[in-house]
LOKE-969556 format. One line per 2 residues: their letters; for each residue x, y, z of N, C-alpha, C, CB. Coordinates in steps of 0.001 Angstrom, whole numbers, plus 500000, padded with zeros to 6 digits. Each point is the difference from the previous one (the first is absolute). Glycine has a CB too. Layout:
a = X,Y,Z,X,Y,Z,X,Y,Z,X,Y,Z ~ ...
***
This chain:
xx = 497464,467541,509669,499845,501097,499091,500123,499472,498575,500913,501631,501712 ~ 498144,498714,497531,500098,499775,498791,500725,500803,498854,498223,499079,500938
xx = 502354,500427,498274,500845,501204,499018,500323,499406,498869,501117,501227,501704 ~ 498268,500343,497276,499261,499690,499033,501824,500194,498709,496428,501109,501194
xx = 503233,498562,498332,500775,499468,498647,500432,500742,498702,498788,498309,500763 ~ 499508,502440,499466,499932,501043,498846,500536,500980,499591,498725,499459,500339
xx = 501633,500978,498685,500890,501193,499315,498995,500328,499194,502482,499352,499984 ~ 497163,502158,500333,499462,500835,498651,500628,500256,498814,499103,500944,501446
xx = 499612,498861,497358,500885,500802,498857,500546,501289,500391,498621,499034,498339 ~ 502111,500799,500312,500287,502281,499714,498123,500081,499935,503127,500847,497429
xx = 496458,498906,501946,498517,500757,499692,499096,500134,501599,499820,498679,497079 ~ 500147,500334,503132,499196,499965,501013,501102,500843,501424,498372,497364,498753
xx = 502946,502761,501057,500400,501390,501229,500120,500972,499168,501412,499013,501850 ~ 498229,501388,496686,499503,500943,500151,498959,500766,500151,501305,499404,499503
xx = 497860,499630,500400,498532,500212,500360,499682,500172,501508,499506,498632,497990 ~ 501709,500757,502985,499661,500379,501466,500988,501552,500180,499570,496945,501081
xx = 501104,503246,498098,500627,501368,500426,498880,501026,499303,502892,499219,500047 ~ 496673,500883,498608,499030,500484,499749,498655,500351,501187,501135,498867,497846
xx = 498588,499664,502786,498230,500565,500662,501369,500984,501557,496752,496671,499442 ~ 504056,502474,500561,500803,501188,501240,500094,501188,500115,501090,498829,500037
xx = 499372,501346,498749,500134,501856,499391,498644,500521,499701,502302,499747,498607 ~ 496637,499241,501196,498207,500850,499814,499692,500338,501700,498577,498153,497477
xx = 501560,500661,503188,499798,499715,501308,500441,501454,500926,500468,497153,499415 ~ 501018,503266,499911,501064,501038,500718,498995,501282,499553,502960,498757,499693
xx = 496755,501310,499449,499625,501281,499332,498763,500313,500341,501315,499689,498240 ~ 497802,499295,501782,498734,500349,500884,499941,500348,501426,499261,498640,498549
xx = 501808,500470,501975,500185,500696,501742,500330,501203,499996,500820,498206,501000 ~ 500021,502547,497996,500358,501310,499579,498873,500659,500016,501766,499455,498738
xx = 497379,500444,500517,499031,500546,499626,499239,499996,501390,500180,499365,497403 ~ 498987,499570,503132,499479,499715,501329,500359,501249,500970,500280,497342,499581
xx = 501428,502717,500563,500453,500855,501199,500039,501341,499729,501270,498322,500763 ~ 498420,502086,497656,499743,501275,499623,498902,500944,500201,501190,498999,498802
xx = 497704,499599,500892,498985,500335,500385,499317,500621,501609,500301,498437,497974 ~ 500566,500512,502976,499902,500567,501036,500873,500489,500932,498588,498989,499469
xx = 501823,502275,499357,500700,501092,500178,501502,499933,500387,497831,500726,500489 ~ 502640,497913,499217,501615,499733,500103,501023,500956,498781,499209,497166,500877
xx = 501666,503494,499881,501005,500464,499090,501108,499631,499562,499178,501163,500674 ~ 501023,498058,498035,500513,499176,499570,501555,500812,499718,497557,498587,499202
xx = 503603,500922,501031,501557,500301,499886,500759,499173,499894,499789,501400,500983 ~ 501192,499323,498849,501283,498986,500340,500674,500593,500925,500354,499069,497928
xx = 500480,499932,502197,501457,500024,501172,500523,501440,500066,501004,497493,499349 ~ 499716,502749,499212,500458,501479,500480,499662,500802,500074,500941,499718,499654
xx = 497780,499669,499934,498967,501769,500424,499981,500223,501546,497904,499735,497973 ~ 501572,499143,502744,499741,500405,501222,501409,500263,500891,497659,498688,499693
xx = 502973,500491,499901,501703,500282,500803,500221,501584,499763,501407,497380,499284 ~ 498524,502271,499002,500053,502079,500163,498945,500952,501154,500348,499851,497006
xx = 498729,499589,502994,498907,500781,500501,500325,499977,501518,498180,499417,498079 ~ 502414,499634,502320,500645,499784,501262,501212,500472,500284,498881,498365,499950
xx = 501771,501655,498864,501317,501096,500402,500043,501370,499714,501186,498282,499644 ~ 498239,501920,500159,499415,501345,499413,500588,500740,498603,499604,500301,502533
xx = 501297,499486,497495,501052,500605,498609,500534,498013,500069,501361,503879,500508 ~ 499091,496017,498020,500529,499230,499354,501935,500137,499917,497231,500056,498851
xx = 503053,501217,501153,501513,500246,499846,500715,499734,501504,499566,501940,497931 ~ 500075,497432,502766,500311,499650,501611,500895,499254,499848,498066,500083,501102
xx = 502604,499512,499983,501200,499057,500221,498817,498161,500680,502641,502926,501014 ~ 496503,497951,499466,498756,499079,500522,499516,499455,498784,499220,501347,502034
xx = 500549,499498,497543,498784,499202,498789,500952,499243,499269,498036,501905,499460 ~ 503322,498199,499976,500737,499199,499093,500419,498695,500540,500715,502008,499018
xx = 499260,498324,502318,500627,498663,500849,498502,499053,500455,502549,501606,501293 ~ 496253,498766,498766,499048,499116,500401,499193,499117,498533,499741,501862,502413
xx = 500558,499369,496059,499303,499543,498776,500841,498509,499540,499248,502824,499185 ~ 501709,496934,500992,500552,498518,499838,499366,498726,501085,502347,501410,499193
xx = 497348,498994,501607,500082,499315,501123,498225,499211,499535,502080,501967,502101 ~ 496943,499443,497240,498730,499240,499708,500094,499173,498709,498704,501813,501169
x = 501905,498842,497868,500628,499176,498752,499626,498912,499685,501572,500821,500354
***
């Protein structure tokens, strides 16, 4: 196995976190398009617990955290 040596600049990782976050945002876009509904965590936990003021919902929202 070969192994490489190299260390990126700051410039050049930020230029790979940059095309990452274009990269992220277009898959966003992509899964919108075909008809994905985009959320977060506590939305759906809520949506799964049905009310938010639960003894359930307070004890499972850390756990996705």
């Amino acid at each position: 196995m070969v192994r490489s040596e190299y260390v990126a600049t700051h410039e050049e990782s930020l230029l790979l976190i940059i095309d990452f976050q274009q990269a992220m945002l277009k898959a966003i876009d992509l899964l919108k398009q075909a008809g994905a509904v985009i959320s977060s965590t506590e939305i759906v936990i809520f949506q799964w617990a049905l009310r938010a003021n639960t003894d359930d919902f307070r004890k499972i929202l850390p756990i996705v955290k």
